[in-house]
N, C-alpha and C positions, 0 to 999 in steps of 0.2 A: 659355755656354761658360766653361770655366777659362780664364785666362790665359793660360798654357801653349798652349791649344789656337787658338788667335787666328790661328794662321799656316796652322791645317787650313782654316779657315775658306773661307777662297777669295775673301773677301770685301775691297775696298778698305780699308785702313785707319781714313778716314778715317770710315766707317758705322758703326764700332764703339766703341761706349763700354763702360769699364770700370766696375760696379758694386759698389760694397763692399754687406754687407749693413747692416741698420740706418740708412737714409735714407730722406729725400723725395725722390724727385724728378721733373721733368715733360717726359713724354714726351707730345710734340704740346700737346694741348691739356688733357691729363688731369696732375694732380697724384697721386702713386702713392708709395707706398709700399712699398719693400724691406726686406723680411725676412730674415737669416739665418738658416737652418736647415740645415745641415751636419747630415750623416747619410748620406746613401747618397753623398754628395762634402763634400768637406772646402770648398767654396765655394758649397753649393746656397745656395739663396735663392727665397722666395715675393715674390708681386706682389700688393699689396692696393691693388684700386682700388673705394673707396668699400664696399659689402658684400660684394663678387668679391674671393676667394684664388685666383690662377693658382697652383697647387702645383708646377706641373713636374713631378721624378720624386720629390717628399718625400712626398706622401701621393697615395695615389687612394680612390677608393670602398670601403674594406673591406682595404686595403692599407697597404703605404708601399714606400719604396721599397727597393731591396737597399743591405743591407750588410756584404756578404762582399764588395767589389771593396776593390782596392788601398787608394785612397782614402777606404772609407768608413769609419765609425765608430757602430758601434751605442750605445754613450752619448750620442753627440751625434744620433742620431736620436731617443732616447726623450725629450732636452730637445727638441729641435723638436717633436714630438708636442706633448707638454706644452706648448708655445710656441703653437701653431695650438689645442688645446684650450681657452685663456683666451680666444680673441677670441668676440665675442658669438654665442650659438647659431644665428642667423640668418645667418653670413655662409654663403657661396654659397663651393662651393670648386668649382673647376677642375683637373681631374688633366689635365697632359704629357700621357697619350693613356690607353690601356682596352685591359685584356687581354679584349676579347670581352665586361665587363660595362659598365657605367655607368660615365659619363666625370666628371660631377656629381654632387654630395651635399650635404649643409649639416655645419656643427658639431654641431650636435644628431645629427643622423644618425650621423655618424663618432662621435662619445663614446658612442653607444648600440650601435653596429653592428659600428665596428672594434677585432676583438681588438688588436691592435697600440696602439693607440690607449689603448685600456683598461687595457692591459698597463702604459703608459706612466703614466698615472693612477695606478696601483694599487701603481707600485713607485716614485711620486715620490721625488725627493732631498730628503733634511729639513735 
């Protein structure tokens, strides 16, 4: 959730913790890792725990996410690309949900697979 949105939520206060991106931190008994990647929201963020990338709505399988809404920002989706493309080829990514394809993939996949991705590669900032 954005901030902003914390009061749609419906949820006790108390259950909700506020995440910047760029931390450790441990949730339960897992030690995790938050990513910034703004792009399709100006507050997204991935969840790296150990070689699993929870992507949410920043990348899926041969995708990413939109960035024609209010919020979003297509520069700041091609750096997040860029940003999930450096982690090692082997991590495991997890897309927020599947239009109808595959909900999983790895890094290698997506660098080989998804044009968006590729795109993002191809037109780095120098």
């Amino acid at each position: 959730l954005e901030e902003s949105d914390i009061p749609l939520a419906g949820l006790p206060p108390e259950l909700l913790h506020t995440y910047r991106g760029d931390q450790q931190v441990k949730i339960g008994p897992f030690n995790v890792q938050i990513l910034a990647t703004p792009g399709h929201t100006a507050g997204g963020v991935c969840i790296l725990l150990e070689d699993a990338l929870f992507t949410g709505d920043t990348l899926f399988p041969g995708a990413c996410g939109r960035v024609d809404l209010p919020s979003s920002n297509p520069r700041d989706m091609l750096a997040s690309l860029r940003r999930i493309a450096a982690l090692p080829e082997d991590t495991r990514i997890f897309a927020g949900h599947s239009y109808g394809g595959r909900c999983s993939s790895t890094v290698a996949d997506e660098k080989l697979h998804n044009p968006y991705m590729r795109n993002a590669l191809r037109w780095e900032e120098k």
